[in-house]
N, C-alpha and C positions, 0 to 999 in steps of 0.2 A: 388314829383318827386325826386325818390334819386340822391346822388350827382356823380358827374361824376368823376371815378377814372383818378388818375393821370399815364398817361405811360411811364415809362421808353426806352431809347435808351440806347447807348454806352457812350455818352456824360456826361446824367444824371446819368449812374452806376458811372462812374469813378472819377464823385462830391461825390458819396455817399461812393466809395473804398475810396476814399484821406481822409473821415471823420473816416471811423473807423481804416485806419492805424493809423492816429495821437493820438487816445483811446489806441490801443491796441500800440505802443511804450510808451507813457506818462505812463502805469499804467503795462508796463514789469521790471519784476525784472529785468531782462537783461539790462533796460535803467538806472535801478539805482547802476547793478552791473558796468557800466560804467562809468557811473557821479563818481562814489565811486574811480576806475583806475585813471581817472583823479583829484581827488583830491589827492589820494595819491604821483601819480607823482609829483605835487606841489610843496608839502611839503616834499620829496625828494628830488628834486632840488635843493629848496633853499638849504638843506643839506648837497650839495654835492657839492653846488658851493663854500661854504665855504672850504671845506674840496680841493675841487680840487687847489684851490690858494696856500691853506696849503702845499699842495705836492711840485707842482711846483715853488714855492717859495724857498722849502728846498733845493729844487737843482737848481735850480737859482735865488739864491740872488735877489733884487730889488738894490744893489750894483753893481752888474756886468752888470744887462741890462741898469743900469745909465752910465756906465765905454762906454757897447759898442753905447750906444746911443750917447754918447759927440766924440767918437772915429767918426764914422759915419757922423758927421756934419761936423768933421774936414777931412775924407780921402774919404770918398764918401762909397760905397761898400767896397772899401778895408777897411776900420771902422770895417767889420763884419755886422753877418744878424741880425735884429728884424724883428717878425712877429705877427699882433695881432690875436691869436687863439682863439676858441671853441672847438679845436677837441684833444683829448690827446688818447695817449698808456697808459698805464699802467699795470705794469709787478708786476709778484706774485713773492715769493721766489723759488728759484731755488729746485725740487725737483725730486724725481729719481723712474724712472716704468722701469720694467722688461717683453720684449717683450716676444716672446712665444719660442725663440731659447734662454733663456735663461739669455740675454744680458740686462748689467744696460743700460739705459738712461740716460739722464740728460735734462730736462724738465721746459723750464719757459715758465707761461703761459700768455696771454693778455689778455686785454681787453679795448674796444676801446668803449671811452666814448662818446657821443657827447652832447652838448647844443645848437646846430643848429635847424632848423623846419626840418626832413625831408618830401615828400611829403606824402606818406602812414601813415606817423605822423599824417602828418597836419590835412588829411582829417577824420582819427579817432577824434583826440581832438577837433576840429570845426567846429564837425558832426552837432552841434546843430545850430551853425553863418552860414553852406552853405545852411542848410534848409532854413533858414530864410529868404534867399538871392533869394530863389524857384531853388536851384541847388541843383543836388543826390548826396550828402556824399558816396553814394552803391555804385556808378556806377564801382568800383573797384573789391568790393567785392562781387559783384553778380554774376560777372563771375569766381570766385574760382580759380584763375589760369589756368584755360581753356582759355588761348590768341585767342584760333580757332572761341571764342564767341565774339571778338570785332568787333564792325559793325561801319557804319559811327558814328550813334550816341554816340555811346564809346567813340567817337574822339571827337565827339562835345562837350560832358559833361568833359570830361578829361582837354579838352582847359580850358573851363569856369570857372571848379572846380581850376584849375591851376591857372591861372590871380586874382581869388577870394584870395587865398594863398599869390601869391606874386614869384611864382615859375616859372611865363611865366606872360613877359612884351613883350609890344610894345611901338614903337614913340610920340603913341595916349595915353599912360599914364601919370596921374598927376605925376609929379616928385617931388613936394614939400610934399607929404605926404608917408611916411612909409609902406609899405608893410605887412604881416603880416610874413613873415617870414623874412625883414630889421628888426623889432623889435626882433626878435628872434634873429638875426645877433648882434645887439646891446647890448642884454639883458646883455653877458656875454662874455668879451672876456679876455685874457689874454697877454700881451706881452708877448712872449717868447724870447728865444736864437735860432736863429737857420731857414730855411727856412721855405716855407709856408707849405713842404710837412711832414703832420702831423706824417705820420708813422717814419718818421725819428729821433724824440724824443722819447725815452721811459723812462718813469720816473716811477724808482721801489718804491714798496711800502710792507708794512708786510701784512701778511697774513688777519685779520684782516679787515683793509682799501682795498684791494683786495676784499675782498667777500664782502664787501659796495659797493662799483662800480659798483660788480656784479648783486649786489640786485638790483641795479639802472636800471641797461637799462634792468632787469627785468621786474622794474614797466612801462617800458615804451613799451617794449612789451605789456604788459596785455592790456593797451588801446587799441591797436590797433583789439586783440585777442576778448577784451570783444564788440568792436565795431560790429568785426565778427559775435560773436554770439549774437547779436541783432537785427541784418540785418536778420541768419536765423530763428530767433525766432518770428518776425513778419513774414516773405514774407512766412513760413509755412502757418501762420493764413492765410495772405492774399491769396494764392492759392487758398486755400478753400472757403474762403470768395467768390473771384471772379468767381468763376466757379458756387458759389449755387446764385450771382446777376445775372449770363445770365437765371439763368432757372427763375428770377421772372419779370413777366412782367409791374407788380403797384408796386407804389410805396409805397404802404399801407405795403406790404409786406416786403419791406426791415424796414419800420419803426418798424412794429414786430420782428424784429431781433433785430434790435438797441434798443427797447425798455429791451428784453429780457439780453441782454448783459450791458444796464446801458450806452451806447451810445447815447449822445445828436444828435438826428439828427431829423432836419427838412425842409420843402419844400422848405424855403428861401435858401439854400445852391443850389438848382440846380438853380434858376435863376442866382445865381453869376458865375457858371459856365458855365452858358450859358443860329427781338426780336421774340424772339421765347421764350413758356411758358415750354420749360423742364422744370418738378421737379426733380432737380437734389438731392434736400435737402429740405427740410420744412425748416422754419424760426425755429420750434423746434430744428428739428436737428441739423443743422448749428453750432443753437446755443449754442448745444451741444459739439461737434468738434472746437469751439473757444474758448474753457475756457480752465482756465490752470490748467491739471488734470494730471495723470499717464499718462507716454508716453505711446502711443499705440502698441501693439504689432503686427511681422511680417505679422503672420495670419489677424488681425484687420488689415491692411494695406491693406493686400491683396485682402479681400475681399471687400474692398469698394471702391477701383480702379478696382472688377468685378463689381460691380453694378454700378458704373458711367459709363463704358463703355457698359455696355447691355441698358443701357437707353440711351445712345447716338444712338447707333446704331439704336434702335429701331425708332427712330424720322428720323433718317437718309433712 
């Protein structure tokens, strides 16, 4: 008596989606052009932390924040301000553009550094620590700046992703341990001269040390950036992926897929996690459409967004 095939539900695709996104992130260039952002930022850092102390040191001595510090214990406020920062201005050499009437300018530029967490930071650089946690690092970036896409859930995962951070507390938090963006607050601060509001220091530097800065919150862009495009470079795959799992109703079937693509998967994953038979895709093809090959072109697009929908309809 042959054996009795296993059938799939909603339940059981979506133990079998969560195995081949964690294949297909693990083994994308995109997850290493990321790892790669973030170490470069790193080793930037530390680079600049040096360098940021250098500057603002040249222009305010550790002489004078001692002078207004002793002043301050002795007059109160009236002593003068100290403020301990992470956040600096820093201004280029003054240089000269001609608008289109003909007129010189005169021209300094900024750049406003920081060594703070911020949240769109965070959630880039400890994309790998929220997963971990079973919270979407995406949940930001899957809406593309379309705000009109946030649903309750948005709100939900934003919370959780949030308090993960360190960015949204309650009464109910340990207060004896650190944050992840308190460690960030700590990592790096500097006493200055001056109030707490940052933009009100501006400490010039040459051209040179200028375009270092620059390169700086560069690299810390590109995190965020390469984050982006790893988000689209799986939830492509995954699209696909999940649309040719409703049309397979056994699970033999997805295993031919995962076999074909080098995806460990097997049956014990659907008891941990707990239909209709379109052929939308063979496990061939699929399989096909999940490898990372030449992008596809307009026309190819086209036509295979008519063929999923004539074979929709036709079920329909």
């Amino acid at each position: 008596m042959p054996e009795k095939r296993l059938t799939l539900n909603s339940e059981k695709r979506k133990a079998i989606a969560d195995v081949f996104q964690n294949h297909f992130e693990q083994n994308s260039p995109k997850y290493e052009l990321h790892k790669k952002a973030i170490a470069d930022y790193n080793q930037a850092r530390t680079d600049m932390k040096v360098m940021a102390e250098t500057v603002v040191r040249y222009h305010q001595p550790q002489e004078d924040v001692d002078t207004i510090r002793s002043m301050i214990a002795k007059y109160n406020r009236s002593g003068g301000e100290l403020y301990n920062d992470n956040c600096f201005y820093f201004t280029a050499p003054e240089r000269t553009e001609t608008d289109s009437d003909g007129r010189i300018n005169k021209i300094i530029d900024e750049e406003h550094v920081k060594f703070s967490l911020g949240k769109s930071f965070a959630r880039s650089y400890y994309r790998d620590e929220i997963k971990a946690k079973g919270l979407n690092p995406d949940f930001h970036v899957a809406i593309n700046n379309n705000y009109d896409k946030r649903s309750p859930s948005y709100y939900t995962m934003e919370s959780q992703v949030n308090k993960f951070t360190g960015h949204e507390t309650s009464s109910n938090d340990n207060k004896t341990s650190l944050s992840l963006k308190d460690e960030w607050e700590k990592d790096f601060q500097l006493t200055t001269i001056g109030s707490s509001y940052c933009h009100s220091r501006m400490f010039a530097v040459d051209e040179k040390t200028f375009k270092l800065f620059k390169s700086f919150n560069s690299l810390r862009e590109k995190v965020i950036s390469c984050h982006q495009q790893l988000y689209e470079h799986v939830n492509g795959k995954m699209e696909k992926l999940k649309l040719g799992l409703k049309s397979y109703r056994y699970f033999d079937q997805a295993k031919s897929l995962a076999d074909k693509l080098g995806v460990v998967l097997n049956e014990g994953i659907l008891n941990e996690s707990s239909s209709m038979a379109l052929s939308v895709y063979s496990p061939e093809n699929l399989a096909s459409l999940l490898e990372d090959k030449v992008e596809q072109t307009r026309e190819e697009k086209i036509a295979i967004a008519r063929s999923i929908m004539q074979q929709q309809q036709s079920v329909n």
